[in-house]
VEXZA-112048 format. One record per atom (N, C-alpha, C): residue in one letter; x, y, z. Coordinates in pm, whole numbers, plus 50000, padded with zeros to 5 digits. Layout:
<atoms>
AXYZ...
</atoms>
This chain:
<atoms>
X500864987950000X500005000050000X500885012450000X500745019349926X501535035149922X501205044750021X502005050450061X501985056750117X502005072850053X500745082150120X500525096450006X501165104550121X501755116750089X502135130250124X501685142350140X501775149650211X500645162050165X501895171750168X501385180450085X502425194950038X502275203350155X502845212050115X503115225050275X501475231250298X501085232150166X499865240350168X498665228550277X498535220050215X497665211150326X498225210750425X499515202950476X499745203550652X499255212350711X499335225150630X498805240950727X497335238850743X496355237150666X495325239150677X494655223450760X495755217650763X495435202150869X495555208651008X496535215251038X497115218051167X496745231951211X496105239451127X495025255651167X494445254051270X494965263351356X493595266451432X491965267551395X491005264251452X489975265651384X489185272351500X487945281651524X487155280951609X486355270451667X485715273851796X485445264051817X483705263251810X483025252651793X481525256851754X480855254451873X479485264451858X479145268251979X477215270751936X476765260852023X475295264852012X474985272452093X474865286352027X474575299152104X472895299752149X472105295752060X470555294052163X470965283252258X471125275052282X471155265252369X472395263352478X473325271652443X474245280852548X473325293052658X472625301052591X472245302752612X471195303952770X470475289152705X469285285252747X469755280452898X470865275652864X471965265152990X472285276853102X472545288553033X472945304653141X471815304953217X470815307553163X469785309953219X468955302053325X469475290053281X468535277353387X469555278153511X470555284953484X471365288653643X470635302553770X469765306553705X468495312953770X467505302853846X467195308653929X466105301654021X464465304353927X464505316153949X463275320753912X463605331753827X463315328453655X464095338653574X463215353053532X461555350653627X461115364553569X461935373253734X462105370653826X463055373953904X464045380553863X465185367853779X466405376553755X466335384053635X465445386553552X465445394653464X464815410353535X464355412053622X464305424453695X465485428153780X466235417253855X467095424553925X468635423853802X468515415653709X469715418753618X469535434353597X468535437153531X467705446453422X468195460753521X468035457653698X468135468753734X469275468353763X470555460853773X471915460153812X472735464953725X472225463153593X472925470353469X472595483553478X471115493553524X471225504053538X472045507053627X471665507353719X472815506653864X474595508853808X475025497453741X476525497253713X476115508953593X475725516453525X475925528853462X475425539653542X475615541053616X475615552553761X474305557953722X473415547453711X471995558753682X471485558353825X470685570353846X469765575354016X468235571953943X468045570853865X466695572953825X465875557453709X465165551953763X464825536953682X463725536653648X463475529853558X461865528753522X461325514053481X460715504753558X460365491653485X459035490153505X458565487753344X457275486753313X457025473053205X455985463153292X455775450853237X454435453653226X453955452553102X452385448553026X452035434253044X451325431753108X451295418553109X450275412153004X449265417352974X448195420552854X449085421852688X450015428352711X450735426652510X452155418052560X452445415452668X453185407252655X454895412552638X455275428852714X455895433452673X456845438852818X457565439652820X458975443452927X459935453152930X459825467352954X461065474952974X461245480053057X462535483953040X463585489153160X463815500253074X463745514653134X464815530953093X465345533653254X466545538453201X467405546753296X468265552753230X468405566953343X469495579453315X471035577053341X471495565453314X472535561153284X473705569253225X474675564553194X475825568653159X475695561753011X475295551452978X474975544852828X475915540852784X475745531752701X476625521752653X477925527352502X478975527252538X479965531352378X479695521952311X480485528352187X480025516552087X480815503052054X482215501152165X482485487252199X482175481852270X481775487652390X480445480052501X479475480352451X478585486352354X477615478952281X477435467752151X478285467452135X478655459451983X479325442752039X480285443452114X480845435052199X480065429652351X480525435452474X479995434852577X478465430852596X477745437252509X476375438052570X475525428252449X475915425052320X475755419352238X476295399952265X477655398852318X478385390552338X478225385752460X478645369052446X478665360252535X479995361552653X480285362852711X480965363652868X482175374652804X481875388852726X482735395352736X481905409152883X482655412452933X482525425252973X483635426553022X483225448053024X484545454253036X484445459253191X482945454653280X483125461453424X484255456553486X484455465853573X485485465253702X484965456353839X485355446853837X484915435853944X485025440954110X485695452154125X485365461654277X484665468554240X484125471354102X483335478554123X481315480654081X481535468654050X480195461154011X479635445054067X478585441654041X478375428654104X477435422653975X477765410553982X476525402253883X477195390953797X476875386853713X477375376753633X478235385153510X478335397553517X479995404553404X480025394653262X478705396953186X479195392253083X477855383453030X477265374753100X475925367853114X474285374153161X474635382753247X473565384553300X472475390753193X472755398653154X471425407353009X471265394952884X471605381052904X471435374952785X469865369352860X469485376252959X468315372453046X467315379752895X467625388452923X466565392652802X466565386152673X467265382352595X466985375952465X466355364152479X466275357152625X466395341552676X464425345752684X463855360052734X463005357452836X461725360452683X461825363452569X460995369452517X461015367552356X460805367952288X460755367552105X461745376752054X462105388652087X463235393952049X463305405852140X464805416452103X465015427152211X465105438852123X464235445852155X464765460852119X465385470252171X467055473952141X467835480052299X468295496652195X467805505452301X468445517952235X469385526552371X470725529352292X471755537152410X472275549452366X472565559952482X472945570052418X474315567652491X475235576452440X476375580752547X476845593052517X478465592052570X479265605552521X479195607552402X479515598552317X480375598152202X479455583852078X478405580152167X477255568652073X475965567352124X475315568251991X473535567751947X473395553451891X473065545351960X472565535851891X471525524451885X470965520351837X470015505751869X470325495251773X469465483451828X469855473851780X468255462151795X468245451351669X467355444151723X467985427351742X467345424051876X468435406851909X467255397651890X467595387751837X466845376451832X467665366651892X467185355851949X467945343652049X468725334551897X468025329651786X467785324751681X469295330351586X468585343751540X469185348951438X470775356051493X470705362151620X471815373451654X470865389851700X472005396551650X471665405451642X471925415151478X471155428551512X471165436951396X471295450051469X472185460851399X471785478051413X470645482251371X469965488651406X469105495451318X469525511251364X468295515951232X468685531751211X467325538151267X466665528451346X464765533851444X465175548551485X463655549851516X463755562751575X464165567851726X464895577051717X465595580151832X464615583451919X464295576652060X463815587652170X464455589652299X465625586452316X466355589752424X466695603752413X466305612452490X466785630052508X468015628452564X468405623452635X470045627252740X470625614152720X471165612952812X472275595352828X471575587452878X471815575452874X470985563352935X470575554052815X469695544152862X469405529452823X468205526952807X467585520252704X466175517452710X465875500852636X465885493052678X465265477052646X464415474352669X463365474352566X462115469352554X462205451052518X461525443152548X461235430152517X459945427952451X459735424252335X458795418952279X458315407152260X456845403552312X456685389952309X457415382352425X456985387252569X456965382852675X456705368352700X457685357352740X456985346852800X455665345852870X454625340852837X453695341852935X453725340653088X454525329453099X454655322753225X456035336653332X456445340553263X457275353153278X456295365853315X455325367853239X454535381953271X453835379253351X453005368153395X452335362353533X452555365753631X454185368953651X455345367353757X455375385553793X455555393553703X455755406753689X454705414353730X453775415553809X452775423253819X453255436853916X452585450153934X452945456853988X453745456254152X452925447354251X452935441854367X454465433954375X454785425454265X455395413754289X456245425154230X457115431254131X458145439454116X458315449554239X457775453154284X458005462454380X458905453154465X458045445254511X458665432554644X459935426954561X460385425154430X461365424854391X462875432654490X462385440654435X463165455454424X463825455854564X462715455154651X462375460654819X463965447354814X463105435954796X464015425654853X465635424454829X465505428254688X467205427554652X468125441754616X467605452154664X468135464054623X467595473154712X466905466954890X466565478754993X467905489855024X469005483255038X470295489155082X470245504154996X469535496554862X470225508654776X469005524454701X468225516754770X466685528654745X467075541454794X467875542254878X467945554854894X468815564554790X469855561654744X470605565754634X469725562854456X468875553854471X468445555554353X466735551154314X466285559154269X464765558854238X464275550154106X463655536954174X463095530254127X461335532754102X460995531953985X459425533553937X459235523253898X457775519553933X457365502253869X456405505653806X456235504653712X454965504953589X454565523653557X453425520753646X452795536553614X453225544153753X453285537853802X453155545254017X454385559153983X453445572054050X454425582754027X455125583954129X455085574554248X455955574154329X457135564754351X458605566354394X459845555554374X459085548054498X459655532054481X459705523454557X460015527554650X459275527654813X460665531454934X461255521354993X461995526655059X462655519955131X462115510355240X462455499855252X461795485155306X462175494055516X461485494855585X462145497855729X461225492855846X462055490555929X461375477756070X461405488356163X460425481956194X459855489856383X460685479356472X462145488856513X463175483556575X462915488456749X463505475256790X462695478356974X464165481857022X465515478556954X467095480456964X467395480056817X468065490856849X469175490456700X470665491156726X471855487456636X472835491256666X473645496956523X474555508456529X474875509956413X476355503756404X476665502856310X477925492856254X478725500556138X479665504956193X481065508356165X482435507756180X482375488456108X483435485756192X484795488856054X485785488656096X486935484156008X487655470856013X487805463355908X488435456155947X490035451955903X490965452355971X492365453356030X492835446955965X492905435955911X493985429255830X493785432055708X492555438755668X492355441955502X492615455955498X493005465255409X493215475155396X491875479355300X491405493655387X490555503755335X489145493555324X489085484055419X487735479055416X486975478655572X485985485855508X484675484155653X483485480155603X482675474855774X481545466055755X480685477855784X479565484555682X479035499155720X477525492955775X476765496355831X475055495655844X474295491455989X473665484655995X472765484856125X472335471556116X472335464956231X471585453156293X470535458256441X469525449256384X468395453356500X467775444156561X466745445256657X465835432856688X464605441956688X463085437156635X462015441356611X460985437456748X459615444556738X458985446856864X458065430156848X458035425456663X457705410456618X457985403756561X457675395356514X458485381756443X458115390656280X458995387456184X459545393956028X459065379555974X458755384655840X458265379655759X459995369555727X459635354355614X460885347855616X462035358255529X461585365955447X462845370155387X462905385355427X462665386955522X463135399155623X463855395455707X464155382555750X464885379655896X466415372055825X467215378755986X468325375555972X469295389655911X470465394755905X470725400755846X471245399955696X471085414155639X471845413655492X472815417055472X473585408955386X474815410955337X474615422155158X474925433455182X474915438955041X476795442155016X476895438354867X477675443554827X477195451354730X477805464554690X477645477854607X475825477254583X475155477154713X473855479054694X472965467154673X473465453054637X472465447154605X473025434854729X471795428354743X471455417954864X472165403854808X473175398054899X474075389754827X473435372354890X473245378155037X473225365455127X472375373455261X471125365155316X471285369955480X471805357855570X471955360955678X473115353255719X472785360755902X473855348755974X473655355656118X475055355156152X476195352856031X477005349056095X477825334756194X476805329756187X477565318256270X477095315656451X476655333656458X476545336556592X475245324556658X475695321556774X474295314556867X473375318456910X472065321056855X471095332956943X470655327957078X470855332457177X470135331157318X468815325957295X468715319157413X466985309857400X466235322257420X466405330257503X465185345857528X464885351857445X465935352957311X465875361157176X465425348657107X464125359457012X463835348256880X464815356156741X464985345956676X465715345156526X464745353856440X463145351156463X462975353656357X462635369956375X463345379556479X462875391856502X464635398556471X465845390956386X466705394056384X466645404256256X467385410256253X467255421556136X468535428556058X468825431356003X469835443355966X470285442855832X471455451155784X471945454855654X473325457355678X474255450155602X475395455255636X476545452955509X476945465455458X477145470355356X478715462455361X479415455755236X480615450655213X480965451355095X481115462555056X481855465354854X483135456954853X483825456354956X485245446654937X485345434554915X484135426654899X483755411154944X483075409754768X483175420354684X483005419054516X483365404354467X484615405154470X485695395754431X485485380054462X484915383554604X484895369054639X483195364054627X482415370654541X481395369354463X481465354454406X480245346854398X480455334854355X479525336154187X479645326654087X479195329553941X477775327253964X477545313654047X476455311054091X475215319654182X475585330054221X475205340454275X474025337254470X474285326554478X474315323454587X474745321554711X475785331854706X476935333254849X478215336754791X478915336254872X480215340554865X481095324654857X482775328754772X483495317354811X483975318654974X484795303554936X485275307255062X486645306255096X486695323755078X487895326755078X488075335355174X489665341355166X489915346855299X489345359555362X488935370955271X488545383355229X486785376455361X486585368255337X484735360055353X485235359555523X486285347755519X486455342555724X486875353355745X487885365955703X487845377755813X486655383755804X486005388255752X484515399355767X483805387855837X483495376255828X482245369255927X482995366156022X484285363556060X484905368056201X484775379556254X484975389556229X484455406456259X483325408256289X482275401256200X480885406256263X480275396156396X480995384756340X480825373856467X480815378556609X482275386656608X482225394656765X481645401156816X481025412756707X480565422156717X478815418456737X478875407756671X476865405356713X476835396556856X477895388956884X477775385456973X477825387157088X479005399757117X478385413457203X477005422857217X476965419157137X474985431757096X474115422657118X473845408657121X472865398157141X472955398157312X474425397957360X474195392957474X473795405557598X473805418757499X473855434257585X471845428057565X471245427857428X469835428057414X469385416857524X469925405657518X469595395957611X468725405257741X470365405557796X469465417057922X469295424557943X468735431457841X467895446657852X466625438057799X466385427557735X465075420757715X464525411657821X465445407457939X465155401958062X464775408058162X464755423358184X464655435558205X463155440258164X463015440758058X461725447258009X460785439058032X461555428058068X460185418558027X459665416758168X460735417458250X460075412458428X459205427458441X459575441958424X458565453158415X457265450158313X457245445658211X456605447158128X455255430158215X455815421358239X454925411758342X454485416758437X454995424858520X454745431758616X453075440658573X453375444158490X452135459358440X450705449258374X451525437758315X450585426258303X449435423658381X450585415958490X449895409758598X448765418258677X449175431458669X448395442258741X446955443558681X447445448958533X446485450358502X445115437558518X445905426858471X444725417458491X444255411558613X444505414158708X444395415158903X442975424758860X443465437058853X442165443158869X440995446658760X441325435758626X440045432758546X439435423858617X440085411158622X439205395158750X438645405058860X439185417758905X438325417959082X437445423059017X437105432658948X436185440158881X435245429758839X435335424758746X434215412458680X433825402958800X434435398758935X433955393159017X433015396659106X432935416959113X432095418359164X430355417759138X430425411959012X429245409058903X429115398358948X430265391758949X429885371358943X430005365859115X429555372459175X429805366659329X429635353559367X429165345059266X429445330559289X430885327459280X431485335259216X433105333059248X434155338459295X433315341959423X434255353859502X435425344959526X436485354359559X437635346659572X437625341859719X436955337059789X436865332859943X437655322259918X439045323559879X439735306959890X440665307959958X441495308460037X442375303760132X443405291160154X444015293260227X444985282560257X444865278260430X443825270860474X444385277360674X444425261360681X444645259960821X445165251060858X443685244560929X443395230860948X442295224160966X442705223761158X441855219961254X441485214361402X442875212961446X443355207061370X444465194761401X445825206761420X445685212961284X446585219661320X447935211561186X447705204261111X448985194361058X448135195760911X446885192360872X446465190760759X446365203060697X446165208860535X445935221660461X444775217460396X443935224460407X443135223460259X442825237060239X442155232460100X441215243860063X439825244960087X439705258360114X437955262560151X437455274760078X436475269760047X435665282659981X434275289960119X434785299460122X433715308160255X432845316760181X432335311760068X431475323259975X431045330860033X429525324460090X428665334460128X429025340760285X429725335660350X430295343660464X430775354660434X432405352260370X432795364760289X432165373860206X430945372660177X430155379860145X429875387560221X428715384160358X428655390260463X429735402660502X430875392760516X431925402060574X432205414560459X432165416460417X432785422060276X431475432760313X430155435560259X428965441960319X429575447160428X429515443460536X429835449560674X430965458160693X431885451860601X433525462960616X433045475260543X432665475260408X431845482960306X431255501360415X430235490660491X429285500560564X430135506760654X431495502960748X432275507560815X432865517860796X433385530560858X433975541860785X435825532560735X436645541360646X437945534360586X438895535860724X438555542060836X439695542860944X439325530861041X437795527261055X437315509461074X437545497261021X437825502360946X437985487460814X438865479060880X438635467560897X440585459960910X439565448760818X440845441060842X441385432760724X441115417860781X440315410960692X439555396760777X440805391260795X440185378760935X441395370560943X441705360060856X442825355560841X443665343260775X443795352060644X443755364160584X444075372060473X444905381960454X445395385560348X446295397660314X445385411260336X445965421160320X444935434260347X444695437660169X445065431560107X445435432159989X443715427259963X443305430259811X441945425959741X441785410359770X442795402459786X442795388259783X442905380159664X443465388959558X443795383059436X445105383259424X445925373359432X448115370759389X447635366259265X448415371159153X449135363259038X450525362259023X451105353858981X452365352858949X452525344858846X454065336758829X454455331358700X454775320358777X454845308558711X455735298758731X456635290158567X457745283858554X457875279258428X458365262458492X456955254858405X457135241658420X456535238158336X457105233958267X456455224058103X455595214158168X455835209258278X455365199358345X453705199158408X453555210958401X452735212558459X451225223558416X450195224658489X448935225858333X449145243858359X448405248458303X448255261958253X448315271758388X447735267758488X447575274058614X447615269258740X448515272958800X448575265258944X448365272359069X447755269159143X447395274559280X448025274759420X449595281459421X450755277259514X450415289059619X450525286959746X450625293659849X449845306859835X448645304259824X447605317859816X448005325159659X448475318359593X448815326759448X448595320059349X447825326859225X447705315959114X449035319258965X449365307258992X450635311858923X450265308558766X450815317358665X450545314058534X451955305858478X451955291258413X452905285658404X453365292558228X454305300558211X454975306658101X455495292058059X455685278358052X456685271357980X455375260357969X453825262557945X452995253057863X453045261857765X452415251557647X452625257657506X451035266857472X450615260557567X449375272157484X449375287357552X450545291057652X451345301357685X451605309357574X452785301157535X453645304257479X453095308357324X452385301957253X451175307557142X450765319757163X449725317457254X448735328357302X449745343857347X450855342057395X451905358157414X452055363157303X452065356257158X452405361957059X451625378257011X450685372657068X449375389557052X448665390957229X448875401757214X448695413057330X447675407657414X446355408957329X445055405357346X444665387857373X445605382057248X445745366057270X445755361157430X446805368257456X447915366357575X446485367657707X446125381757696X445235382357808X444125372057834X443215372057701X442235363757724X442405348057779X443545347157737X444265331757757X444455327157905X445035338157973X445025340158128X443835342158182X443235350558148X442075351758269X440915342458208X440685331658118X440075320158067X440715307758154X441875307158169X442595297358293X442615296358420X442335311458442X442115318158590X440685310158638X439465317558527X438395309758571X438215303358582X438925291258468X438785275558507X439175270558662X440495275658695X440835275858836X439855278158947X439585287758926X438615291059038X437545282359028X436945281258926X435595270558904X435645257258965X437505251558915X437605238959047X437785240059180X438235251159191X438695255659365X437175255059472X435985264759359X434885265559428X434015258059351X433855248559307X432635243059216X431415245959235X430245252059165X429005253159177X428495244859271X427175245959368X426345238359421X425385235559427X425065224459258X423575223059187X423835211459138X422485208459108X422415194959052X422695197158915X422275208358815X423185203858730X424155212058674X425655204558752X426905213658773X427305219358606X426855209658511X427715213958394X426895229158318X425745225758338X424675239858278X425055256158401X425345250558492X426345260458607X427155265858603X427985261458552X429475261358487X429255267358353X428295264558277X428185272758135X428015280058155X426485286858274X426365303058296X427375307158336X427915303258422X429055311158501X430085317458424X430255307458350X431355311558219X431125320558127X429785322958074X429165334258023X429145344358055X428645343558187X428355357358275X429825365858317X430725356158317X432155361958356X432695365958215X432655359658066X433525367058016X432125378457933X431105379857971X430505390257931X430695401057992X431085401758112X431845415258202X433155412658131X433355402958087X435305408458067X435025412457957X434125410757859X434115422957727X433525435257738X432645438157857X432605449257889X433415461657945X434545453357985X435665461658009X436405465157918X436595461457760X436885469657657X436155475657557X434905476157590X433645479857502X433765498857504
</atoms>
């Protein structure tokens, strides 16, 4: 068999470099499925690209009816190699990685991915231009009509995914916005559709705040800027915990690592805390940070720093809270005496004394005696009055606390009815003000109802009035 040769001219074109081939729709398609929820990231891309052209002023308006999507802002606008290249092209860009955040190169192919084609018009210093993109074909210049007056950006989408414009409604962009760009509302005015007012700023009814300005020491020219708080209630799930923003947009919330005290709840944790230096260590995936070194010093730094401020809130919240039980307990002492003087079948005639013997305790109910007595002190002038025997001079109502999981809702210890804070239908019922009260003085009565049980034949229809008649005075006391 012979052996053939090839001349100079073939070896070369054997051994050429060649490009390499590339299914750009279905490249594409693959970028994009790295989104969670892509009518999502096509709003916060859409507004991150305004953002990285120093625009203050945004506008996003989704039709959900024609099926149509744009973004304008007073931008700085695109030249005509960042538009031709960069913004046209697959993973070129020319941003500065300290000084922007996002996928640099991927992120705006959100738009060709989300819709039938793009219509993008930019002004700048020195370029006027538009263009139309199809996912399919590429792109084209065109010579359309100009309506940009000053600098800035305008991308319209035509032929909206359906399942995409569903997603976009006025309500749900706003809550966009709020969620991944609160840090940065204040520096720049976001408009959603028609509303002539900017998005505001997302802000908690803080019961402690602390502000945060720290530096941190082994990095040069980097600080952790913003505020961590605890709220007066429990935050919705993607309000709690703090935020991590770099250059304005919400990266991660996070607690740090820190251990929250059993007295503090998690889900009343709060804050914002600004880290432009932590760019770099940006992950492609856009779900956290690597983990790199720039990452363990800043969550070492804040580590200390929250874990000092948790344990200062601790007890200033152990504090408020024994005053704040205190004003409780009071108050509801003298709603029960009040409503009892209606329900005198359940005067509090209960006691603790000691029986003949002198060794045994029980309990006794002296209703209708104490009745008597009570009348007679009444008619006495207040410099006569004393104070029956085996009793406090006090109304004859103790409340207190006790904490025993162990044990039922209300207990009756040494002349005091203690409310057990560690049963769970406690611990429910504190969540609201009103919850909380009714919950107690509904336990109270039950108490008393076994202490003194009705004396009829039929105890359970007894027990129903009684129960009526008592919380119909207790709604009369907020009527």
């Amino acid at each position: 068999m012979s052996k053939t040769s090839l001349s100079g001219d073939e070896k070369w074109r054997v051994r050429a470099w060649k490009p390499m081939p590339v299914n750009r729709p279905k490249l594409i398609k693959n970028i994009i499925e790295a989104y969670p929820n892509i009518a999502e990231a096509l709003v916060v891309e859409s507004l991150q690209n305004a953002i990285d052209s120093s625009a203050n002023k945004v506008r996003i308006v989704c039709d959900q009816d024609q099926k149509k999507f744009l973004i304008r802002d007073n931008g700085n606008g695109m030249t005509e190699k960042v538009f031709l290249q960069d913004y046209h092209g697959i993973a070129y860009s020319s941003k500065d990685h300290r000084k922007t955040i996002g996928f640099r190169g991927f992120g705006n192919k959100v738009y060709v991915a989300s819709g039938d084609h793009v219509v993008t018009e930019t002004k700048s210093e020195g370029f006027w231009g538009s263009s139309v993109w199809k996912l399919e074909k590429g792109f084209k210049l065109t010579d359309g009509p100009r309506t940009l007056k000053s600098h800035g950006t305008v991308v319209k989408i035509i032929g909206l995914m359906e399942e995409i414009a569903k997603q976009l409604s006025t309500t749900q962009m706003r809550s966009m916005v709020q969620r991944h760009y609160n840090a940065k509302l204040r520096a720049v005015q976001v408009y959603v559709n028609v509303e002539e007012y900017p998005v505001p700023q997302k802000k908690y009814r803080l019961a402690h705040r602390k502000k945060i300005d720290a530096p941190i020491h082994k990095i040069p020219k980097a600080r952790l800027v913003g505020y961590i708080g605890y709220t007066k209630k429990d935050l919705s799930g993607e309000d709690q915990r703090i935020c991590v923003a770099v250059h304005g947009k919400m990266i991660e919330r996070t607690l740090f690592g820190c251990l929250v005290p059993k007295n503090l709840r998690i889900e009343r944790i709060t804050g914002e805390i600004n880290a432009d230096f932590l760019a770099q260590s940006e992950t492609t995936h856009r779900h956290g940070f690597r983990q790199t070194r720039l990452r363990k010093i800043a969550w070492g730094e804040m580590r200390k720093v929250i874990n000092i401020w948790l344990s200062q809130i601790e007890r200033i919240e152990q504090e408020e809270l024994s005053r704040e039980e205190k004003r409780f307990l009071s108050k509801i002492t003298k709603t029960v005496w009040r409503i009892l003087k209606q329900v005198p079948e359940l005067d509090l005639g209960v006691g603790r004394v000691r029986s003949k013997s002198g060794s045994k305790v029980d309990f006794i109910a002296t209703k209708t005696k104490r009745l008597e007595e009570t009348i007679e002190q009444k008619e006495k002038p207040k410099k006569e009055r004393t104070p029956p025997r085996g009793s406090r001079s006090h109304r004859g109502l103790s409340l207190g606390f006790i904490d025993d999981p162990e044990e039922k809702e209300i207990v009756f210890q040494s002349r005091i009815f203690r409310i057990n804070r560690m049963h769970p239908a406690y611990i429910v019922a504190k969540r609201d003000k009103r919850t909380r009260e009714y919950h107690v003085v509904k336990c109270l009565l039950n108490k008393l109802i076994e202490l003194s049980p009705p004396q009829s034949e039929n105890i359970v229809q007894s027990i129903s009035e009684l129960q009526d008649r008592f919380f119909r005075s207790w709604a009369k006391e907020y009527m």
